[in-house]
VOPAGU-2260 file (C-alpha; in pm, 1 decimal, decimal comma):
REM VOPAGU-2260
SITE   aa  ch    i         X         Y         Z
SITE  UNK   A    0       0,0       0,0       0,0
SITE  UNK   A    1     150,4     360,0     -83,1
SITE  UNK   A    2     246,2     607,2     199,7
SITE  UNK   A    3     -41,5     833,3      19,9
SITE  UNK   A    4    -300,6     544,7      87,8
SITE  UNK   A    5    -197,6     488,3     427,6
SITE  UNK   A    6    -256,4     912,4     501,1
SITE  UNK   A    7    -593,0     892,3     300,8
SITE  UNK   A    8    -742,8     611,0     501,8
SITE  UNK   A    9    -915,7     697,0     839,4
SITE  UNK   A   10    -891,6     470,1    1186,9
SITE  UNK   A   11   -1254,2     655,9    1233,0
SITE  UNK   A   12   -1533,5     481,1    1156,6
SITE  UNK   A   13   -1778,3     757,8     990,3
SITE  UNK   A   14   -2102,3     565,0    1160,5
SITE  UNK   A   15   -2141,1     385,3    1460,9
SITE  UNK   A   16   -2448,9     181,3    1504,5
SITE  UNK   A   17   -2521,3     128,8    1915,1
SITE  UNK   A   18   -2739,1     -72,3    2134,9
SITE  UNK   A   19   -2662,4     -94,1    2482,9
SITE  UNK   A   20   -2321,1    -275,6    2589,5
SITE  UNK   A   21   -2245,1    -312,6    2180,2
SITE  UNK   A   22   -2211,4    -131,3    1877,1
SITE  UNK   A   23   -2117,0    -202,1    1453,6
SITE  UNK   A   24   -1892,8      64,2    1314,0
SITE  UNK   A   25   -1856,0     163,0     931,7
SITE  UNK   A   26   -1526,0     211,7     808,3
SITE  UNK   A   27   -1498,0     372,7     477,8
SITE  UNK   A   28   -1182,4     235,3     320,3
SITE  UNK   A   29   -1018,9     322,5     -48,0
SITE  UNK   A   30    -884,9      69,0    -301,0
SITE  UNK   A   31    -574,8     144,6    -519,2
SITE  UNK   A   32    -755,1     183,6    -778,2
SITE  UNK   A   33    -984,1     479,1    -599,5
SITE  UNK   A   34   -1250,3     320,2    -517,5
SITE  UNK   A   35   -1412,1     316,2    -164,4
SITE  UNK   A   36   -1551,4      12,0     -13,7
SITE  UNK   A   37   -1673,6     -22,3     348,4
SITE  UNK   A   38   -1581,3    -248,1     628,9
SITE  UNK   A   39   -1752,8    -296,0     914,9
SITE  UNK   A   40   -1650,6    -405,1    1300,3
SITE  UNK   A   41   -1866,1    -533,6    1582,4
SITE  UNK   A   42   -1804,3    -492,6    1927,4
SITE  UNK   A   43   -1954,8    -568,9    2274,9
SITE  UNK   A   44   -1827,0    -329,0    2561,0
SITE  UNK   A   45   -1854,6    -495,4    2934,2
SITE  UNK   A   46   -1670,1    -400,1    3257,2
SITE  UNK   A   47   -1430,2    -603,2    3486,1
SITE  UNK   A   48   -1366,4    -509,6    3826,0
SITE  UNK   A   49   -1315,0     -96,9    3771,1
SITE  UNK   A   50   -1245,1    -117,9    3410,5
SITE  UNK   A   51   -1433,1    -130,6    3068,2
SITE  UNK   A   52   -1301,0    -352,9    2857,7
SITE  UNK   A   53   -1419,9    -457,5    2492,4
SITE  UNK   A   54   -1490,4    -787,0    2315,0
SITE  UNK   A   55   -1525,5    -937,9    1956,7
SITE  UNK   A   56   -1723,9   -1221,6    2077,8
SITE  UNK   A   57   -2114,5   -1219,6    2150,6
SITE  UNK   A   58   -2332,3   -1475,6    2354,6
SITE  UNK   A   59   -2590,8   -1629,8    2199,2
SITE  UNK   A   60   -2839,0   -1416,3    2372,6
SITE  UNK   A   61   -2692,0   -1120,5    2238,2
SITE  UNK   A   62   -2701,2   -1198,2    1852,8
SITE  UNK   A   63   -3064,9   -1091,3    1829,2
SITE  UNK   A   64   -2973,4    -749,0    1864,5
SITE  UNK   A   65   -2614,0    -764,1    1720,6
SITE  UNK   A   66   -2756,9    -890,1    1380,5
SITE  UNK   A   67   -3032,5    -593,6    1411,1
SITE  UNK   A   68   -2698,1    -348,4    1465,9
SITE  UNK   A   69   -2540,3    -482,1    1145,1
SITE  UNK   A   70   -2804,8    -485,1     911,0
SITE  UNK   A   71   -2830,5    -103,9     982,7
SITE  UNK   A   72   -2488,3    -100,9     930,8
SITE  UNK   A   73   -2495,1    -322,8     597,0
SITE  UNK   A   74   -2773,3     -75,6     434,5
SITE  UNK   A   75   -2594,4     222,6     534,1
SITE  UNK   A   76   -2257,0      99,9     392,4
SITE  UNK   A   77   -2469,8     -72,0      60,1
SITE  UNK   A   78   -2658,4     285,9      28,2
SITE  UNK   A   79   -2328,5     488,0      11,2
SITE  UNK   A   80   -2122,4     231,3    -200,4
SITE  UNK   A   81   -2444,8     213,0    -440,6
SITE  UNK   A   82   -2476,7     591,8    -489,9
SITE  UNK   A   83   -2086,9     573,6    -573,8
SITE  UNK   A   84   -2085,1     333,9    -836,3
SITE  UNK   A   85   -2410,7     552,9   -1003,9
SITE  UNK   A   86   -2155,1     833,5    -985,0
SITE  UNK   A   87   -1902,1     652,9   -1168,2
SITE  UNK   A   88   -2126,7     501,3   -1426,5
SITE  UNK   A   89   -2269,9     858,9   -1509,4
């Protein structure tokens, strides 16, 4: 990946989708061709002791409302990469 790639992509996700104790963020990430494509990253916040800590892994119990958090995400991300390509075609 070029050193101008690296500056022109963002650690910020530019949506976050919450529910409580978890959220799906969009990552909007560029190809070296110049296109944009998304990514997006689940996680599930919880505390030990004094200290929150975060987590990649769900119960079962919790999927429910995880899947509802990345559908939301999914549309969002399909919306913005769909109005790109009709700017590119046109």
């Amino acid at each position: 990946m070029s050193n101008q790639t690296q500056k022109d992509q963002s650690n910020e996700p530019i949506r976050v989708f919450r529910a409580p104790g978890m959220s799906v963020a969009v990552f909007a990430n560029t190809s070296d061709d110049g296109r944009t494509f998304h990514k997006l990253s689940a996680q599930r916040v919880y505390k030990s002791g004094d200290k929150f800590r975060t987590s990649t892994s769900f119960s079962v119990a919790e999927l429910p409302q995880l899947i509802l958090l990345m559908l939301r995400a999914w549309a969002y991300a399909s919306d913005l990469e769909d109005s790109g390509k009709e700017r590119d075609n046109g």
